[in-house]
N, C-alpha and C positions, 0 to 999 in steps of 0.2 A: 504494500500500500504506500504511493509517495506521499512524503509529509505537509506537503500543500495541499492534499485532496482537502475535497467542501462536499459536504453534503448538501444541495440546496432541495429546500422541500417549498413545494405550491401544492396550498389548500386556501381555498377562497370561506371555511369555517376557522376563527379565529381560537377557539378553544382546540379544535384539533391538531391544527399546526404547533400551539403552544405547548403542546404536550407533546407531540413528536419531536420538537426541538429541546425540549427538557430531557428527553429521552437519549435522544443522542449528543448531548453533550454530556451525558452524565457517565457516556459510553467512550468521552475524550475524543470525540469526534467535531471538527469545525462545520459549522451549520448558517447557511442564509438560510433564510425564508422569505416565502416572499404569497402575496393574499391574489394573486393573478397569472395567468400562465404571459400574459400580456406585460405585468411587471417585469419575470423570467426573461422573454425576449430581449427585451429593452437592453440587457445587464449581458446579452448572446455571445457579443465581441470578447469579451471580458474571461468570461469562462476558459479554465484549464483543466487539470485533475479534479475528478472527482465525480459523482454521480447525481445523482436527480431522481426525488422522489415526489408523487405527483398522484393530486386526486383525479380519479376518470371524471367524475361531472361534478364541472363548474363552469357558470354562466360563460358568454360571449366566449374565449377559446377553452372547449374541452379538453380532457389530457390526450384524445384522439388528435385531437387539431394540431394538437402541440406535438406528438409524435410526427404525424405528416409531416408539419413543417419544419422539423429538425431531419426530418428523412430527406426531405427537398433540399434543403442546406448542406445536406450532406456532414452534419455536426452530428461525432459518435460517440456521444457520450450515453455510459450506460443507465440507462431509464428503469425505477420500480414504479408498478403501479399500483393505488389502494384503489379498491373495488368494494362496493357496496353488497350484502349479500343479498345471490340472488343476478349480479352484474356478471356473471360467465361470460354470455355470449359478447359484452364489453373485453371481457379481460382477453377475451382469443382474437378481437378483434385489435387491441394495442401489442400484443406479440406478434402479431402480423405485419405491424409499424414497424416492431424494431425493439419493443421492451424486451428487457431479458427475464422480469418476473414479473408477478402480481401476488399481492398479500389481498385477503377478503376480511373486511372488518367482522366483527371485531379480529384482531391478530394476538399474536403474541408476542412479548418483548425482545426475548430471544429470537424468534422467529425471526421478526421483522430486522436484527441488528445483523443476523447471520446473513441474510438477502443482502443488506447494503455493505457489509467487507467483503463479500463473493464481488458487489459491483464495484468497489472499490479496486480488489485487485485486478478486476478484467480490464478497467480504465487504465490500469499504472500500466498493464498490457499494450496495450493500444495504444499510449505514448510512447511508449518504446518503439514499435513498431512504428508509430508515426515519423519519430526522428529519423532512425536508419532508414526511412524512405525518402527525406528530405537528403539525409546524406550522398544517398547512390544516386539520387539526380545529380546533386552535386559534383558527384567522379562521373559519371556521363554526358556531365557539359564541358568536361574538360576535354574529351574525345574529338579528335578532327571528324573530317565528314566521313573521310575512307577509312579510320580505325570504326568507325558506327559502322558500317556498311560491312565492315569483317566482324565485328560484332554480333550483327545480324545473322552472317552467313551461319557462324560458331555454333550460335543459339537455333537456329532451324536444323541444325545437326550436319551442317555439311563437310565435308571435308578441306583441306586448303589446297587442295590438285583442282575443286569445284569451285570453290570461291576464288581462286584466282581467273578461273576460264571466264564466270562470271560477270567477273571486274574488269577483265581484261589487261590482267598484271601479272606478276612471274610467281610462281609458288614458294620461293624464297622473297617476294617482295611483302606478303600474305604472313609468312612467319616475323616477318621483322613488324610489320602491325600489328599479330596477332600478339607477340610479347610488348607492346607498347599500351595495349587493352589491360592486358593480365598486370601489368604494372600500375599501371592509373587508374583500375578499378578495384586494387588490391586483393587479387582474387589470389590462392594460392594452386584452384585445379577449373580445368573446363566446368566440371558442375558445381564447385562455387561459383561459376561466373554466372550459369543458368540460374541458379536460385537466386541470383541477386537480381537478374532482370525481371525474374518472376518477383519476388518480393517489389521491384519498384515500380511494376504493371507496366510493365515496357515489352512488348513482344514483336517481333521482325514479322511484316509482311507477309501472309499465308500461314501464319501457327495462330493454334490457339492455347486457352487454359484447360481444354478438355487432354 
């Protein structure tokens, strides 16, 4: 769990937010709150570590709305939802969003603290990952056009007798780019170099993730 994670919690009921946040500080946990999914937004830029926990029905944006538009954002922060009982066919419908859980009121305290360090560490997850994929763009912008383009070939699994015919360059021209790659993208073997492009969602021309 990073030591910056927030819990922020939206409940447009004033006592139950109160008590959720009583809760989880009392569990050493940092907590916004906030009476609006529309406050949340506002605060969207801002956001780093941490999770979001969020009533399904509340006026003008529901925690559905609020999933959508964090889905359209493309913002992965992991999402709890509290569901009303009786709110099922709600709570399959916000995992279908992108929540990773739902608690049904009433919960329980254990319950519901175990859900938020599970989201907790999936978030410290996926900024890790966030970062090494900011970084391997970074070693992929430093690549001329034609070490990308043997790059490419590498990654579609061709050989350097194919990728040079290809390029139209000598197969000794193909190894001196091909260690110029493996250098600036600090790879130590061909399939470290493939798992990096896959990890940075960069795939050559005619390949996929299947």
């Amino acid at each position: 769990m990073p030591s910056n994670a927030v819990v922020h919690v939206i409940d447009d009921d004033d006592a139950a937010r109160e008590s959720l946040e009583f809760l989880l500080r009392s569990a050493k946990l940092e907590v916004r709150t906030y009476d609006s999914a529309k406050g949340f937004l506002k605060v969207l830029p801002t956001v780093q570590a941490g999770c979001l926990i969020t009533d399904v029905r509340m006026p003008e944006v529901s925690g559905i709305d609020l999933l959508r538009k964090l889905r359209e954002l493309d913002f992965g922060i992991p999402v709890i939802v509290i569901t009303g009982h009786g709110d099922v066919p709600l709570a399959v419908e916000a995992m279908r969003m992108g929540a990773i859980d739902f608690l049904e009121k009433p919960y329980e305290d254990d319950v519901l603290l175990q859900s938020v360090r599970s989201a907790l560490n999936q978030g410290d997850k996926e900024a890790a990952q966030s970062a090494q994929k900011i970084e391997l763009h970074e070693r992929l912008a430093t690549l001329s056009h034609r070490e990308r383009e043997v790059l490419d070939g590498l990654v579609a699994g061709h050989p350097n007798k194919i990728i040079a015919f290809n390029l139209g360059i000598s197969p000794r021209t193909v190894e001196i780019y091909r260690a110029n790659v493996m250098t600036k993208m600090k790879a130590g073997s061909l399939s470290e170099l493939v798992r990096m492009t896959l990890v940075a969602g960069v795939l050559p021309s005619g390949t996929s993730k299947s």
